[in-house]
C-alpha positions as CSV (number, residue, x, y, z in Angstrom):
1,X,109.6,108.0,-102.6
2,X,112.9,108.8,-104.2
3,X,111.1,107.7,-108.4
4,X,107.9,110.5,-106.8
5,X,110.5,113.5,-105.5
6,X,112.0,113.1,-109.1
7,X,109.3,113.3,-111.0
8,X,107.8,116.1,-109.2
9,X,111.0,117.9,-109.7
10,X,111.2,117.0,-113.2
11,X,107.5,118.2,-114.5
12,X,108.1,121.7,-112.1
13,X,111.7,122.2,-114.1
14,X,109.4,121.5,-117.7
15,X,106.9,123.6,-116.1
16,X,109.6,126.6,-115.5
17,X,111.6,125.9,-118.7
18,X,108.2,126.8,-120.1
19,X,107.4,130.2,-118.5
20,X,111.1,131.4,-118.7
21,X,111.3,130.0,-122.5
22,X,108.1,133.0,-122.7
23,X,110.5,135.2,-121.0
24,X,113.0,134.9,-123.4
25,X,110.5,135.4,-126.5
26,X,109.4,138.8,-125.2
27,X,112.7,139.4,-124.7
28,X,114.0,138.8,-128.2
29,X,111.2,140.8,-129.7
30,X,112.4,143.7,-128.0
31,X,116.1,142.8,-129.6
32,X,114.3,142.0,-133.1
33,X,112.8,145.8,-132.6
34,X,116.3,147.7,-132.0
35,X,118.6,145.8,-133.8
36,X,116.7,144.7,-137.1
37,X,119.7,143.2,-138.5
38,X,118.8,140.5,-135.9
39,X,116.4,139.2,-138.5
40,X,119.0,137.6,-140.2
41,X,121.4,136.0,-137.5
42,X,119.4,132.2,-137.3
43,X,122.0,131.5,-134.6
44,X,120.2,133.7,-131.9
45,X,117.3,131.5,-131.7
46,X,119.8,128.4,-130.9
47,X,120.7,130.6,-128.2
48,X,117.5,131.7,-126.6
49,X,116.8,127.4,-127.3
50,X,119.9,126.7,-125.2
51,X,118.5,129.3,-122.2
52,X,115.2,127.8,-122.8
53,X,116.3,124.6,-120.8
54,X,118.5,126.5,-118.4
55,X,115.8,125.5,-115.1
56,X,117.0,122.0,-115.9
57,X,120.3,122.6,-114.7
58,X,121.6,122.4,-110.9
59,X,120.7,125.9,-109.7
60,X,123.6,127.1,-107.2
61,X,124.0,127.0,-103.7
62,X,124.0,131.3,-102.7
63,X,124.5,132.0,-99.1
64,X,122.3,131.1,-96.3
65,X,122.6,131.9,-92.3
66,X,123.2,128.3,-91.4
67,X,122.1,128.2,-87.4
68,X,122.8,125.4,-85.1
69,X,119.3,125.1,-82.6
70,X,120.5,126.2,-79.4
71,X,119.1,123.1,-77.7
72,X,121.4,121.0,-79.1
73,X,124.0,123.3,-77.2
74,X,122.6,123.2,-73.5
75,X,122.2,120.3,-71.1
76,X,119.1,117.8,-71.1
77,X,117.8,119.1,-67.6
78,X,118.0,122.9,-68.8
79,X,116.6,122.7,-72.6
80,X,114.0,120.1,-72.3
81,X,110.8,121.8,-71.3
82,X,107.4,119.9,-70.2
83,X,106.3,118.3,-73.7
84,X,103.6,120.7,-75.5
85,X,102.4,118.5,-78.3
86,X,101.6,122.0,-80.3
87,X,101.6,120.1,-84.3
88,X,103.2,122.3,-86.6
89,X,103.1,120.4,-89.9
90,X,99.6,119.3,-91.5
91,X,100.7,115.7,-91.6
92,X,101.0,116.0,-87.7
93,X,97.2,116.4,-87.7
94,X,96.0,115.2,-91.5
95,X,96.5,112.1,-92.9
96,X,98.8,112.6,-95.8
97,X,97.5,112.8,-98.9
98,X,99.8,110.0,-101.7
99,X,99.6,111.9,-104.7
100,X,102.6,109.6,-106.4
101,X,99.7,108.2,-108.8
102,X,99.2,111.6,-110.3
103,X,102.9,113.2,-110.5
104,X,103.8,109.2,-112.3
105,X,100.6,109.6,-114.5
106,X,101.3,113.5,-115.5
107,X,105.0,112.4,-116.6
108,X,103.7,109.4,-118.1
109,X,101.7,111.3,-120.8
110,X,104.3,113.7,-121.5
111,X,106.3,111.1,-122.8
112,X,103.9,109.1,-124.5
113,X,102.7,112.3,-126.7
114,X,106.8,113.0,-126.6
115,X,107.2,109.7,-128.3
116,X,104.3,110.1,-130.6
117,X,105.3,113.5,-131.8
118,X,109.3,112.0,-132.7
119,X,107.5,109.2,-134.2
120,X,105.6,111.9,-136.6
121,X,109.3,113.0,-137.4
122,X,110.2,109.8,-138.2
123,X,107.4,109.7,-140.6
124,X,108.2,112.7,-142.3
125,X,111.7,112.0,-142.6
126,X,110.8,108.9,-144.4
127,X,108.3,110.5,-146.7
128,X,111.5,112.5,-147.6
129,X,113.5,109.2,-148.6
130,X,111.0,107.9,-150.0
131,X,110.3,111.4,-152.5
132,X,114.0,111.1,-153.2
133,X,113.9,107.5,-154.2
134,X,111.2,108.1,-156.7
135,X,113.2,110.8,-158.3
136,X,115.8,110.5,-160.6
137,X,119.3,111.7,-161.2
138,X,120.4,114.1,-162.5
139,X,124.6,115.1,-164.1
140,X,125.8,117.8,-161.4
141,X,127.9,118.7,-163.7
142,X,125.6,119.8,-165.9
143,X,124.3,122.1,-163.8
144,X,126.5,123.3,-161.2
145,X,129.8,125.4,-162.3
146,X,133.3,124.5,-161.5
147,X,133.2,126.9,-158.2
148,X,130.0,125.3,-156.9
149,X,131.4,121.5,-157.7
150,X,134.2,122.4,-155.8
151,X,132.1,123.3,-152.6
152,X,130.0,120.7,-152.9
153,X,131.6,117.3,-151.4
154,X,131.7,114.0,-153.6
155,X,128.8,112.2,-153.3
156,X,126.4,115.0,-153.3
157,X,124.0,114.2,-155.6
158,X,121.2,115.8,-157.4
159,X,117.6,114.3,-158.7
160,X,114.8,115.6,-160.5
161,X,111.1,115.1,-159.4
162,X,107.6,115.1,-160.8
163,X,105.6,116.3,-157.9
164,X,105.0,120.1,-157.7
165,X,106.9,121.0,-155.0
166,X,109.8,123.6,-153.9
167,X,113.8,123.1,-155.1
168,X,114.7,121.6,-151.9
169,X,118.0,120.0,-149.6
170,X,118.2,116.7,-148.0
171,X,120.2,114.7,-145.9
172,X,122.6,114.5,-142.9
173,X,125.9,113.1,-143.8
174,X,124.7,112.1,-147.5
175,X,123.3,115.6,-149.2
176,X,120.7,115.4,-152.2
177,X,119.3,118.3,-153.6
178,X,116.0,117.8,-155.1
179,X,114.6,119.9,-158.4
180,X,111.1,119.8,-159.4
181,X,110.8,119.7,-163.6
182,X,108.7,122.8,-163.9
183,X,112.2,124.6,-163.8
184,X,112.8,123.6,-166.8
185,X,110.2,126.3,-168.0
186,X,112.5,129.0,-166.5
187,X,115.0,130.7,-167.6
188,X,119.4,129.4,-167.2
189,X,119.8,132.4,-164.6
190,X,116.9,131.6,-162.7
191,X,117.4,128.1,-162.6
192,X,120.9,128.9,-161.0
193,X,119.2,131.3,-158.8
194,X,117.4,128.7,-157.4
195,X,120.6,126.2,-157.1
196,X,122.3,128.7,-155.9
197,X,119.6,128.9,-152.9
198,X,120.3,125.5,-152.0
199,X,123.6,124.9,-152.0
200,X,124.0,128.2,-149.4
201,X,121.8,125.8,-147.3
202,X,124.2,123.1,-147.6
203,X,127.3,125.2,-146.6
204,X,126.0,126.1,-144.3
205,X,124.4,122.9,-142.6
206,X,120.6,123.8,-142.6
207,X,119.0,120.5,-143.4
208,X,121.0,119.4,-140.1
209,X,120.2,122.4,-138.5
210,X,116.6,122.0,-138.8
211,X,115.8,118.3,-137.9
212,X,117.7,118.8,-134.9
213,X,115.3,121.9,-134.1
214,X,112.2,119.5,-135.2
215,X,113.0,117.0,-133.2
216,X,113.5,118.7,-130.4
217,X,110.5,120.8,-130.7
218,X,108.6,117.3,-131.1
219,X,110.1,116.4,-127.9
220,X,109.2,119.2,-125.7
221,X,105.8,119.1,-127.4
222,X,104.2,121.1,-124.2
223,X,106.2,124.3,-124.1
224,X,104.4,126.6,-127.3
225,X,107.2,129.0,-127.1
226,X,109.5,126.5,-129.1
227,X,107.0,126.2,-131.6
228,X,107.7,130.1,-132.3
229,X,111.7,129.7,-132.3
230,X,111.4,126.6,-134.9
231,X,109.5,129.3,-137.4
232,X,110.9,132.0,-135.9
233,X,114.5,130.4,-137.0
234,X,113.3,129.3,-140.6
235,X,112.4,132.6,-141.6
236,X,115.6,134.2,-140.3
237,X,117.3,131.4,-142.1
238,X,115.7,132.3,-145.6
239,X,116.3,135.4,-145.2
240,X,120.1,134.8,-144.3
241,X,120.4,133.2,-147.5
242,X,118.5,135.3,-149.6
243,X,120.6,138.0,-148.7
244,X,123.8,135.4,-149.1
245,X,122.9,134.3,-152.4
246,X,122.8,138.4,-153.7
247,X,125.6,139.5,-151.8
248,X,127.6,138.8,-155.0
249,X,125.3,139.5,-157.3
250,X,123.1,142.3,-156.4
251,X,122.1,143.6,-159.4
252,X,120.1,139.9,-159.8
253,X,117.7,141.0,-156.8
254,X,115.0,141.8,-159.4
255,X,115.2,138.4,-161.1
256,X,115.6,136.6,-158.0
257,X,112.0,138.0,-156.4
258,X,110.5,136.6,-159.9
259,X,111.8,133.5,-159.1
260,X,110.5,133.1,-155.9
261,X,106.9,133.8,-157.2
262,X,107.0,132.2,-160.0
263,X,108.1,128.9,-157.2
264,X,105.5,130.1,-154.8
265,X,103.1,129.6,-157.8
266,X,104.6,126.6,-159.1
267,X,104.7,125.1,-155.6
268,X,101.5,122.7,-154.0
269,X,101.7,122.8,-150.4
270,X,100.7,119.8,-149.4
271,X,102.8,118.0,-151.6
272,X,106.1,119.8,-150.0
273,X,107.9,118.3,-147.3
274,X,107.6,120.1,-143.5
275,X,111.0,118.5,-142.7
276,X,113.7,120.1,-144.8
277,X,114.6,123.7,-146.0
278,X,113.7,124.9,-149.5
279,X,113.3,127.5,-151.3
280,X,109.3,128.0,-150.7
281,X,108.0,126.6,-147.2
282,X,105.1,125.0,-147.0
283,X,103.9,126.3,-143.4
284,X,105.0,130.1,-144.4
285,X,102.0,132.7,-144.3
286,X,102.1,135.7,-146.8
287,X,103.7,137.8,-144.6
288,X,106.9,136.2,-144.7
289,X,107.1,136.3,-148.5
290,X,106.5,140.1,-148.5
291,X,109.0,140.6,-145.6
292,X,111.7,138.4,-148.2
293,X,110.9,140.5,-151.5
294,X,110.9,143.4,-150.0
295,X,114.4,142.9,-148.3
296,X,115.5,142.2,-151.4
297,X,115.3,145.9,-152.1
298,X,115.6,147.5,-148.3
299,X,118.8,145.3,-147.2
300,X,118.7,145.4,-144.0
301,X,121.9,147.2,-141.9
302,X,125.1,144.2,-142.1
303,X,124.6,142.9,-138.7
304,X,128.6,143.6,-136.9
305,X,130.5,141.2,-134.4
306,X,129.4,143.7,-131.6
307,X,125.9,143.7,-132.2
308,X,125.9,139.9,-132.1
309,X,128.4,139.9,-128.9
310,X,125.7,142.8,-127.3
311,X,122.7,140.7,-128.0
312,X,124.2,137.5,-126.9
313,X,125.7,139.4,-123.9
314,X,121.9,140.8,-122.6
315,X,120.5,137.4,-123.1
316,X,123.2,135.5,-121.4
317,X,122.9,137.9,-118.5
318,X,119.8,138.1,-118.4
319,X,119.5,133.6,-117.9
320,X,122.3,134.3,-115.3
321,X,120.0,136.4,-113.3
322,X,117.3,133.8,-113.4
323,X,119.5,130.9,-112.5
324,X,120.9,133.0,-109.4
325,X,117.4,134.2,-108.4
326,X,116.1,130.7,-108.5
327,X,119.2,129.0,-106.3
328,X,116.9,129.4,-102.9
329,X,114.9,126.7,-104.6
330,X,117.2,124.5,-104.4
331,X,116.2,122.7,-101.6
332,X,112.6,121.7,-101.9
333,X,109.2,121.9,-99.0
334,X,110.3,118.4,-97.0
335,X,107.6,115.8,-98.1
336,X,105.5,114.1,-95.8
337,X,107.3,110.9,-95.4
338,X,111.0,111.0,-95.1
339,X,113.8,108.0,-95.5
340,X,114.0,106.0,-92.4
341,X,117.8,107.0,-90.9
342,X,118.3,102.6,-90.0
343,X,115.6,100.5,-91.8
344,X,113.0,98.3,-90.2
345,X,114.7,98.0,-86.2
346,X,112.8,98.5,-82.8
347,X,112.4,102.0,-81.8
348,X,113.6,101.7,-78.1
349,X,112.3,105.0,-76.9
350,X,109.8,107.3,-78.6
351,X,109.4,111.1,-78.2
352,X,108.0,112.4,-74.9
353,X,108.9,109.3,-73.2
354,X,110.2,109.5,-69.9
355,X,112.4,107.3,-68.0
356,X,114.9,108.0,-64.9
357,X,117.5,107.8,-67.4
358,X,116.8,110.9,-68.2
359,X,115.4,112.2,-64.8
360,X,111.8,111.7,-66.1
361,X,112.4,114.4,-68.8
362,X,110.3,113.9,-71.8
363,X,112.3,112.1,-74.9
364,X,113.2,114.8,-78.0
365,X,113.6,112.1,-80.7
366,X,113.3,108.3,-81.3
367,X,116.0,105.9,-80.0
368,X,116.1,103.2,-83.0
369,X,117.9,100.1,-81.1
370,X,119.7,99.4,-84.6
371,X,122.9,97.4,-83.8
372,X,126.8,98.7,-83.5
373,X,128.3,99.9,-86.6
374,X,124.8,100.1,-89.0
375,X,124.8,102.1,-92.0
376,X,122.8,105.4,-90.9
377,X,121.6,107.4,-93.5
378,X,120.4,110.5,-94.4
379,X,116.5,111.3,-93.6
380,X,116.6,113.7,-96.6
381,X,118.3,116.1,-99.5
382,X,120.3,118.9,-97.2
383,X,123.3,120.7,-96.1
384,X,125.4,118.6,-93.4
385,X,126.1,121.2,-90.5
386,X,127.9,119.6,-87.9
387,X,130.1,116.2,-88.3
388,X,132.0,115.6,-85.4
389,X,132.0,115.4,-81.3
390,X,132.9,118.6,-80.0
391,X,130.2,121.5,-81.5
392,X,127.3,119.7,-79.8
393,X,126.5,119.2,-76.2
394,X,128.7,116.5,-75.2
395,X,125.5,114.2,-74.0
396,X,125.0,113.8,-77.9
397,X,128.9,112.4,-78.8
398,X,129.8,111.9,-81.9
399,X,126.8,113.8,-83.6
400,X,125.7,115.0,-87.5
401,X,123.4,118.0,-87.9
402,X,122.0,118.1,-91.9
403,X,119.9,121.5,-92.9
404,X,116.8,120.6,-94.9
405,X,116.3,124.2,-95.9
406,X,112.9,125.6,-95.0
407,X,113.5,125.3,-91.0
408,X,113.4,121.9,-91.2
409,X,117.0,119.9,-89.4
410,X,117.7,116.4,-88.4
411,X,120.1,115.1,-86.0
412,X,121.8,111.9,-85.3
413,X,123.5,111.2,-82.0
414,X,126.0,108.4,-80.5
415,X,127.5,107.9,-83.9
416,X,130.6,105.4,-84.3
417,X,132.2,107.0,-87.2
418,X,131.2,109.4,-90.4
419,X,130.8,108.9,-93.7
420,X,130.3,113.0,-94.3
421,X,131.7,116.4,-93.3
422,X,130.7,119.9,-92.4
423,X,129.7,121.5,-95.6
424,X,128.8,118.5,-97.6
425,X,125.4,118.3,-99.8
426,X,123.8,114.7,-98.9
427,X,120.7,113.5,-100.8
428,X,117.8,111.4,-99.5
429,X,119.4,107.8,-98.1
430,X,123.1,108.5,-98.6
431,X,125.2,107.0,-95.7
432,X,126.5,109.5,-93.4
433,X,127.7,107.4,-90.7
434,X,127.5,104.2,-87.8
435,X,126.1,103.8,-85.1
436,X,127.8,103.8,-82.4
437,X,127.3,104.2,-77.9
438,X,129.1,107.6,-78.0
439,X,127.9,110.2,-75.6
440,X,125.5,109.6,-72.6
441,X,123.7,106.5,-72.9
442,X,123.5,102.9,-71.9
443,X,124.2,101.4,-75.2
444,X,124.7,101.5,-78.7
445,X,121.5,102.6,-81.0
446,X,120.9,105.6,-82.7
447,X,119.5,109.1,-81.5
448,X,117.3,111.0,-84.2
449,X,115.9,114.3,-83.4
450,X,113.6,116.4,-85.9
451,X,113.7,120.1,-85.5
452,X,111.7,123.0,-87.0
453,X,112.4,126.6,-87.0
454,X,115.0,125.0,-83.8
455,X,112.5,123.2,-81.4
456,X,112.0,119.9,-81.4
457,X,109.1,118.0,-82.9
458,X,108.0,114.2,-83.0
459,X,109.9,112.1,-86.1
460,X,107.3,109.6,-86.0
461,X,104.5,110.9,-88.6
462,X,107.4,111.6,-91.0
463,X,108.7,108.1,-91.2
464,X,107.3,104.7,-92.3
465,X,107.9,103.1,-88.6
């Protein structure tokens, strides 16, 4: 019951990760709209990825009228009324229905096509190595300045290849850049143009950057909107480094757009890698090559730390909201079958029983005959209430009162000890006290009571008795 609750919990969390991840998008297109600037700041779409999973988190506890039933206050003889069996729960008068098959199969698949899509990765990231094997070397020192190899660490390396493909970066902790040969057709300034390009990419840790998003995007296969930040991100990278690459050298923005058509020329697409940045990207439409040559002339506005604190401010807030609004589902609808509060023992007395014990008044629970000092346990996920002897009506003893949430509350009477306190959070099966003889009875077993909305109602189709 436990493995079935947590996977129905798990593919509703996916499933609101999902529609708030949608949320999010719409809301950084509005952003994208009034602050253009936005366009080339990759780190907001690590942001709205980090919100994107903000359902997954524990949701907090706001405020809620807790209410003790007020016939657990009064005496037997004056709160127990003649016994209306009046169901009020469908498994009272419906079979239930075991739908663990379907909520195991669901989350089955996802992580089979989870596990297929990081194995595609994997793939790729091999068919990467394996491009960079077949190349060869080539002297860095040849080719890079004495500024660049000083920036560049030790063992960064860079190879030469035959296929017709973009100038590209590779790596994670050991960085190889990757020239195709048809660069030798162009000219010393645009060749260094194009080095230039990558090692911006290298400082600042896109190769990195970018399998990390791919591989999560593999992962979380089923939510589209992360599909849109992954390309969403690599054109605002691009751009970022276009515009870093000609912050120093402006009057090279001419040169530089020939460059990047004469690679987008040069460049096969299906012979470029999908995994790591480069200079031309294999998945990019048209679009995107227009919106980089023309920024090259049109810079956009110099994005400031307030525009970035603003943005990251609304967004922020904005997940806060969400997280807060969602906290009163925090406790779930009570299942059909709960946890049994003692195991497998004889039930003594079920409800609407009568006996002279009680002056022939119908029973309000079950009396499980479990022995003196058994572990009793919680029936399900709630608030404890009331953990002690005094707030009850003194027939009851030493007595715990959890709050499912939804109406639903469960009590257990003649207690020994506690395991709990008022105010704790218990989860289905935790221990939260012995049994005990405490109270009005003729020996020691265990008193459970189900209430809803604060009447009483028979435990019995709940549990597995």
């Amino acid at each position: 019951m436990m493995r079935l609750k947590m996977a129905e919990q798990l593919l509703l969390s996916l499933l609101l990760c999902s529609l708030w991840s949608g949320l999010l998008w719409c809301s950084s297109q509005f952003l994208l709209k009034k602050f253009s600037a936005l366009q080339q700041w990759p780190a907001l779409y690590w942001c709205l990825l980090a919100l994107s999973f903000l359902p997954l988190l524990p949701m907090p506890e706001l405020y809620q009228h807790w209410t003790v039933p007020s016939v657990l206050l009064l005496d037997t003889v004056t709160s127990v009324q003649a016994l209306t069996a009046q169901p009020q729960h469908p498994s009272l008068t419906e079979p239930p229905v075991d739908t663990a098959f379907y909520w195991r199969l669901a989350l089955a698949l996802i992580a089979i096509i989870s596990l297929l899509s990081l194995w595609r990765i994997v793939r790729q990231w091999q068919q990467v190595q394996r491009l960079i094997r077949l190349s060869e070397p080539l002297n860095k020192a040849a080719l890079l300045n004495k500024t660049q190899l000083e920036l560049v660490p030790a063992e960064f390396e860079i190879r030469q290849t035959q296929a017709a493909i973009s100038p590209f970066i590779a790596g994670w902790s050991h960085m190889v850049l990757v020239l195709p040969t048809y660069i030798a057709g162009m000219s010393e300034q645009q060749r260094q143009l194009l080095i230039a390009h990558e090692l911006v990419h290298l400082q600042r840790r896109d190769p990195q950057q970018l399998l990390l998003l791919r591989i999560l995007v593999a992962l979380c296969w089923f939510n589209p909107v992360l599909r849109l930040l992954e390309q969403a991100f690599i054109r605002s990278m691009e751009l970022a480094v276009d515009k870093a690459v000609l912050q120093q050298q402006p009057e090279q923005a001419l040169l530089y757009g020939q460059t990047l058509l004469c690679s987008l020329k040069q460049s096969q697409a299906e012979q470029m890698p999908a995994l790591m940045p480069g200079f031309i990207q294999s998945n990019a439409s048209q679009s995107f090559y227009q919106q980089r040559l023309q920024q090259l002339f049109q810079p956009v506005p110099v994005l400031s730390f307030w525009q970035k604190w603003r943005a990251t401010s609304l967004l922020c807030s904005t997940a806060l909201v969400l997280n807060v609004g969602c906290a009163q589902l925090s406790f779930s609808s009570p299942p059909q079958e709960w946890v049994l509060p003692v195991g497998k023992v004889p039930i003594n007395s079920f409800y609407g029983e009568k006996h002279p014990f009680r002056k022939n008044r119908p029973h309000q629970g079950l009396d499980f005959g479990a022995k003196r000092g058994a572990t009793v346990k919680a029936a399900q996920k709630g608030k404890v209430l009331i953990a002690d002897a005094k707030s009850l009506n003194s027939r009851y003893g030493k007595a715990v009162l959890i709050d499912h949430g939804h109406g639903y509350q469960t009590l257990y009477a003649h207690l020994d000890g506690f395991y709990v306190e008022a105010g704790q959070t218990v989860e289905p099966g935790q221990p939260i006290g012995k049994v005990g003889s405490t109270g009005r009875v003729t020996g020691p077993h265990l008193h459970f009571e189900l209430l809803i909305d604060g009447k009483q109602q028979d435990p019995a189709p709940y549990l597995k008795l």
